[in-house]
Wavefront OBJ file of the C-alpha trace (Angstrom):
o trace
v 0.000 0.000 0.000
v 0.975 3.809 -1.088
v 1.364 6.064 2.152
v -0.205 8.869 0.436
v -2.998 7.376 -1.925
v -2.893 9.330 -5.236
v -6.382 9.097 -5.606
v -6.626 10.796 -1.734
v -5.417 13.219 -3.467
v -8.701 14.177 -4.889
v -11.038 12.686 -2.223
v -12.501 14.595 0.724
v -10.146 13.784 3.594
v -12.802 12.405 5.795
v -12.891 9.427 3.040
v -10.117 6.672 3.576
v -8.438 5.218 0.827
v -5.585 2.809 -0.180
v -3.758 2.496 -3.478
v -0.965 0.104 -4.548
v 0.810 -0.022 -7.655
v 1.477 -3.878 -6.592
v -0.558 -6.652 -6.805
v -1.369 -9.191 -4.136
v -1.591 -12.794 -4.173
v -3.367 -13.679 -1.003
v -5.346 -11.365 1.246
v -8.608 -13.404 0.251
v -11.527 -14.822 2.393
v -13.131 -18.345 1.347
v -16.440 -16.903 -0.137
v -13.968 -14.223 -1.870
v -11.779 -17.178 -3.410
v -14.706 -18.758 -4.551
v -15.754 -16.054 -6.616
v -12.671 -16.173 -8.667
v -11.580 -19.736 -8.276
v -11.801 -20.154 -12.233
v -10.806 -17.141 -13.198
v -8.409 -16.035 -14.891
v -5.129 -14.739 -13.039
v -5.003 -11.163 -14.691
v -8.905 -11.319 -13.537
v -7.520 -12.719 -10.010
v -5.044 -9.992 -9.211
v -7.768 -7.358 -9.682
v -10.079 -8.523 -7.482
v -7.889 -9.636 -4.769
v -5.471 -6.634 -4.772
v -8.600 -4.364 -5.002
v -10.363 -6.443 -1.833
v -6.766 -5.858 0.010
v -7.090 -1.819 -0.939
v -10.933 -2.022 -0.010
v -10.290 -3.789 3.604
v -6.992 -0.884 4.303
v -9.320 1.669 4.030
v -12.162 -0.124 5.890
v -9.370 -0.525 8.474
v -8.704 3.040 8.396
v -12.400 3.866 9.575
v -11.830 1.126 12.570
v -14.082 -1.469 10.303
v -13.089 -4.786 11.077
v -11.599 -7.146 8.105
v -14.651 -8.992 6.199
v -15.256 -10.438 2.818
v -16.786 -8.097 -0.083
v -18.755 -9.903 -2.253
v -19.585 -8.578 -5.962
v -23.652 -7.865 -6.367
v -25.577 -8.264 -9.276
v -23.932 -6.419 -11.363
v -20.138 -6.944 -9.973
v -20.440 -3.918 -7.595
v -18.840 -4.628 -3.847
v -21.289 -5.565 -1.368
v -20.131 -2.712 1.474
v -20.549 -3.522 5.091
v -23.733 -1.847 6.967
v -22.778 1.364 7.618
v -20.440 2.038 4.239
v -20.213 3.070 1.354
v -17.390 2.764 -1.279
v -16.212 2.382 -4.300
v -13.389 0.110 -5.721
v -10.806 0.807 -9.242
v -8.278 -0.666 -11.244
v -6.526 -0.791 -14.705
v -3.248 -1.830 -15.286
v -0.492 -1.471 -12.861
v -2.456 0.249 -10.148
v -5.398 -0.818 -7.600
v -7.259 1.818 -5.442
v -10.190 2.044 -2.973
v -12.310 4.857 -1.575
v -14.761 4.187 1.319
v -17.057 6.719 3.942
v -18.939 5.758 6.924
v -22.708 6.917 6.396
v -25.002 8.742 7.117
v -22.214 11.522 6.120
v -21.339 9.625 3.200
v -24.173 9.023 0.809
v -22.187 7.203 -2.001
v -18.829 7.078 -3.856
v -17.512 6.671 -7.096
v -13.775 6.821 -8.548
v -12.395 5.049 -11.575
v -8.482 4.912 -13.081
v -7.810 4.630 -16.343
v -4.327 4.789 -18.790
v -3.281 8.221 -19.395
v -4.023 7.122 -22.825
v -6.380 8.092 -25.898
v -9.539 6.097 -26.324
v -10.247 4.789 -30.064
v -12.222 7.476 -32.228
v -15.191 4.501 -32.458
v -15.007 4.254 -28.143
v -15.524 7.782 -27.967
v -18.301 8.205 -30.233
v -20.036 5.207 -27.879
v -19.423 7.132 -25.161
v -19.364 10.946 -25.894
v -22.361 13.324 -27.009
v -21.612 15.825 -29.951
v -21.085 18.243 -27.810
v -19.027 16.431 -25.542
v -17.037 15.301 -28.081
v -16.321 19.330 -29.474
v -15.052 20.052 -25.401
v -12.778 16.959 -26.019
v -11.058 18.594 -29.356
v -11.089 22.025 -27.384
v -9.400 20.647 -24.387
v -6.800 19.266 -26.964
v -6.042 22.021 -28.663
v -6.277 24.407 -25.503
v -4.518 21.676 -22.804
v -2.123 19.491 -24.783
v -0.785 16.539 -22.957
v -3.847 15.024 -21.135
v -5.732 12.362 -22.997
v -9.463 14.324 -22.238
v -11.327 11.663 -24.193
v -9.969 9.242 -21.683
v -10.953 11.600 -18.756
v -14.147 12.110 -20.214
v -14.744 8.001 -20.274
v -13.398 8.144 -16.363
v -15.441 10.635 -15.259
v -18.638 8.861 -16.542
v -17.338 5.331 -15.042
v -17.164 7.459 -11.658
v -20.418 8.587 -12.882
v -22.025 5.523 -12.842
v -20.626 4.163 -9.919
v -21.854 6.787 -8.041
v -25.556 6.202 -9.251
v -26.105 2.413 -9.260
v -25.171 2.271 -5.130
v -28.509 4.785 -5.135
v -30.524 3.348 -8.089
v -30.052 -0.113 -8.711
v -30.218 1.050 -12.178
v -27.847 0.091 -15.454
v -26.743 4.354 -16.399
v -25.742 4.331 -20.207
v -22.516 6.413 -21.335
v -25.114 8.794 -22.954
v -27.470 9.257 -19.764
v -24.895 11.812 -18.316
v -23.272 15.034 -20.122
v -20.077 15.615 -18.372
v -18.427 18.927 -18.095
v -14.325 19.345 -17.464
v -12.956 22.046 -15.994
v -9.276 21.945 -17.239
v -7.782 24.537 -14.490
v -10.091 23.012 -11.428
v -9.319 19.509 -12.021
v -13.143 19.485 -11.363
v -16.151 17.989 -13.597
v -19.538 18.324 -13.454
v -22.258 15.422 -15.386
v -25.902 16.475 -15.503
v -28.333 13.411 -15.689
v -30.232 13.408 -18.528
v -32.608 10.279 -16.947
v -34.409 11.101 -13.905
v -32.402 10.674 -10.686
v -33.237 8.985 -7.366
v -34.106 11.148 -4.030
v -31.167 12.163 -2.542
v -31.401 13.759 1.400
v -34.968 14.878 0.326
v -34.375 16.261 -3.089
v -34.239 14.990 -6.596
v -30.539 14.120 -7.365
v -30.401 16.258 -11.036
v -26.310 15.395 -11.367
v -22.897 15.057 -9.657
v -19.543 17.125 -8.865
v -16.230 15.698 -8.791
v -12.324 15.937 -9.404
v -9.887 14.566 -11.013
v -6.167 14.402 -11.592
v -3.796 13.252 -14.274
v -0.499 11.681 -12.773
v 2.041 8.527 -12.727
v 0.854 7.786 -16.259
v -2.622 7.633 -14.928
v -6.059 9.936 -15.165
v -8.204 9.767 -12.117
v -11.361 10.598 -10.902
v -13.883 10.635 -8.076
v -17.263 11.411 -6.830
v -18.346 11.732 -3.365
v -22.022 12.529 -2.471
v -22.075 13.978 1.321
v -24.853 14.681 3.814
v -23.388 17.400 4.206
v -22.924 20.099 1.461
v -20.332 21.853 2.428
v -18.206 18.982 2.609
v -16.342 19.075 -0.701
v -13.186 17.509 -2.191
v -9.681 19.101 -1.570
v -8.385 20.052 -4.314
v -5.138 18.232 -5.578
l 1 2 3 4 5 6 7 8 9 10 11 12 13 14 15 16 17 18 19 20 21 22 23 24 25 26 27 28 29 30 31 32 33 34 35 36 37 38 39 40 41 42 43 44 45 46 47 48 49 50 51 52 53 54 55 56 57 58 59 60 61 62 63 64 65 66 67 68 69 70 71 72 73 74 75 76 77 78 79 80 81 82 83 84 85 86 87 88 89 90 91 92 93 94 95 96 97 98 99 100 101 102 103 104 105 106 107 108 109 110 111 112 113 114 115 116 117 118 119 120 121 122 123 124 125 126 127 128 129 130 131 132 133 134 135 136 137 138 139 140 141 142 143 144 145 146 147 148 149 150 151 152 153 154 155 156 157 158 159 160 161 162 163 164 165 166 167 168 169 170 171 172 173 174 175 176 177 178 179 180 181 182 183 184 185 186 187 188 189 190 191 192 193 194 195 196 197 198 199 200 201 202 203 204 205 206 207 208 209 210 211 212 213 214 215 216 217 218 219 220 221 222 223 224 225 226 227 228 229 230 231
């Protein structure tokens, strides 16, 4: 485990989190193993190294060790209580978790500092999200934006399904970057859940490019004028 998480760097500091740019071999519990007894290993290190990440923080929040199994649709099963969120791609594993009721839900997602395939991005990008992409090029050379733009709606999404039990398609959210902030905003273009007593409309979060990597997170607090540090 990292000391200093790079993705803390962009989560409120009241969240714990654990990153590693190792993977783990053991660190499992039975029902965990079972879920990935026939998988394969690049499919094995994932899940175990992110389960190791996912227990430091839980540790971090004086939660006791337990297994996290996947739901229906692969998402961790958080302890009563929690609330978290769980990333990888290759070379580096990272977990975010919050202890409710301040923390409503949390999403982050790491992906290759690395351009996404024209046909990826026009699966996952509106017109006009596609036109901020080339402006952020031209403007901001040496981030991949079309890859931040895919991260930010993975963070997106795992932010909502926690709430909604809902599948969120890549064109369901139109996601703003602020290239100075390290901030993005997505507006929901599907009608949200009730949040705290109010119709959630959209989220806010950061993100960071770094190590080779682009970041990004949301965090949803009871609390509104908790917000993310910025990096």
């Amino acid at each position: 485990m990292n000391a200093e998480p790079l993705i803390g760097s962009i989560l409120p500091p009241w969240i714990a989190a654990a990153d590693t740019f190792d993977d783990h071999e053991d660190g499992l519990f039975a029902e965990e193993q079972d879920v990935v007894r026939n998988s394969v290993d690049k499919r094995r290190a994932e899940f175990t190294t992110g389960r190791v990440c996912a227990r430091t923080a839980m540790g971090a929040l004086g939660v006791q060790p337990q297994p996290l199994l996947p739901g229906v649709r692969g998402e961790p099963q958080w302890p009563k209580g929690l609330v978290g969120s769980i990333t990888h791609c290759a070379g580096y594993r990272a977990a975010a978790v919050g202890a409710r009721p301040e923390a409503v839900t949390i999403g982050i997602d790491a992906e290759p500092d690395q351009p996404v395939s024209p046909m990826v991005l026009d699966s996952i990008a509106q017109p006009e999200e596609r036109a901020a992409v080339r402006t952020l090029t031209r403007d901001h050379p040496g981030i991949s934006w079309d890859r931040l733009l895919f991260s930010a709606k993975e963070s997106v999404y795992k932010a909502w399904f926690p709430l909604t039990k809902r599948w969120l398609d890549f064109e369901n959210a139109q996601v703003t970057i602020d290239p100075v902030e390290g901030s993005f905003s997505a507006r929901l273009l599907v009608n949200g859940p009730s949040v705290l007593g109010r119709q959630l409309t959209g989220f806010s979060g950061r993100w960071l490019a770094a190590n080779g990597l682009i970041l990004t997170a949301i965090v949803v607090s009871a609390r509104p004028d908790r917000t993310p540090r910025r990096p």
